[in-house]
C-alpha positions, 0 to 999 in steps of 0.5 A: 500500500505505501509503494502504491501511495508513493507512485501514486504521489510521483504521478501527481506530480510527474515524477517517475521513478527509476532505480540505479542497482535494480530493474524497477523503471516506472518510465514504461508500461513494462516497468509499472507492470513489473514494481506492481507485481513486486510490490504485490507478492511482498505484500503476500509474503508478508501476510502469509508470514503474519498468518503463519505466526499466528497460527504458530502462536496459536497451536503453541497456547493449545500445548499449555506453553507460554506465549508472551515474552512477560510473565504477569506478576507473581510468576517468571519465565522458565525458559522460553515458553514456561512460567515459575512461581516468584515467591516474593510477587506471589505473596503480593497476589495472594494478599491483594485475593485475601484483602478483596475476598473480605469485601472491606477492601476495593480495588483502589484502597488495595493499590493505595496500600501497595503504593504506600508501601512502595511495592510497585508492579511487575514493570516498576509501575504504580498500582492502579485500579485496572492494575488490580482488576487485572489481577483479580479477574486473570484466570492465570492465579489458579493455573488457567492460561488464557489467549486471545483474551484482549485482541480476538476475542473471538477465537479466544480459549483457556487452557487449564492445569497450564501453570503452576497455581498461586491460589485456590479456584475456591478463593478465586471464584468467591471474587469474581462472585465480589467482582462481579456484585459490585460492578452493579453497585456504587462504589461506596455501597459496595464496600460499606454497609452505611450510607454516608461512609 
């Protein structure tokens, strides 16, 4: 498309284009017809290759490996296409589940706590309430590998037993139960019984 948009450009303003080392020559018939068909099975190549990854990608989710070149937080890679639980960012999982399944806590008073404390995220970043959220609802804590959870969502599927667990599916579910209840409520109710807390 850009070699198209740029010849594209020449024409409009009477520039041809002839290249010293190669044969593309946009002067003739012959020579438009021949950086066509070039420019074309480039753009076919680089599609197939683009399909072939992801197809690649793809079958290497369904054989439970690792796919992504970050592990999230609480886990390391192991080699290229595993993860290993990190003791140290596990605590930190575990407590954020504990904190949220006792339904005092929201997600934003639990990244306080952890900013406060200066225990930042796996990339060195400040705990925000998308940041918390994505912990509490990644199926990863209780070994469940998921793919195409963001992009296509469409051909999106999970894998289970695919990594080692950090917490139990029991505590897992009891919030998403939590999650999900106060995604309907105010933010105030959802964490206190009175009114004007």
């Amino acid at each position: 498309l850009d070699l198209y948009k740029l010849l594209e450009y020449f024409d409009k303003h009477n520039v041809k284009f002839k290249s010293a080392t190669e044969v593309y020559d946009t002067t003739n018939a012959m020579g438009r017809l021949f950086i066509t068909l070039v420019a074309a099975l480039a753009q076919w190549e680089r599609e197939n290759l683009a399909e072939r990854v992801k197809m690649g990608m793809e079958q290497k989710a369904k054989e439970g490996k690792w796919v992504v070149n970050m592990a999230p937080i609480g886990y390391d890679l192991d080699g290229k296409d595993a993860l290993k639980v990190n003791e140290k960012e596990a605590a930190i999982v575990k407590m954020i589940f504990e904190q949220y399944a006792t339904g005092r806590y929201g997600m934003g008073k639990i990244a306080q706590q952890l900013n406060k404390k200066q225990i930042t995220t796996k990339s060195g970043a400040n705990w925000g309430m998308q940041t918390i959220r994505y912990v509490l609802t990644n199926p990863v804590y209780v070994g469940t590998m998921r793919y195409n959870h963001r992009v296509n969502k469409e051909q999106y599927f999970e894998i289970e037993n695919a990594v080692p667990a950090i917490i139990s599916k029991e505590l897992f579910e009891e919030v998403q139960a939590i999650v999900n209840k106060r995604s309907t409520l105010h933010p105030r109710k959802a964490t206190s019984p009175h009114i004007f807390a």
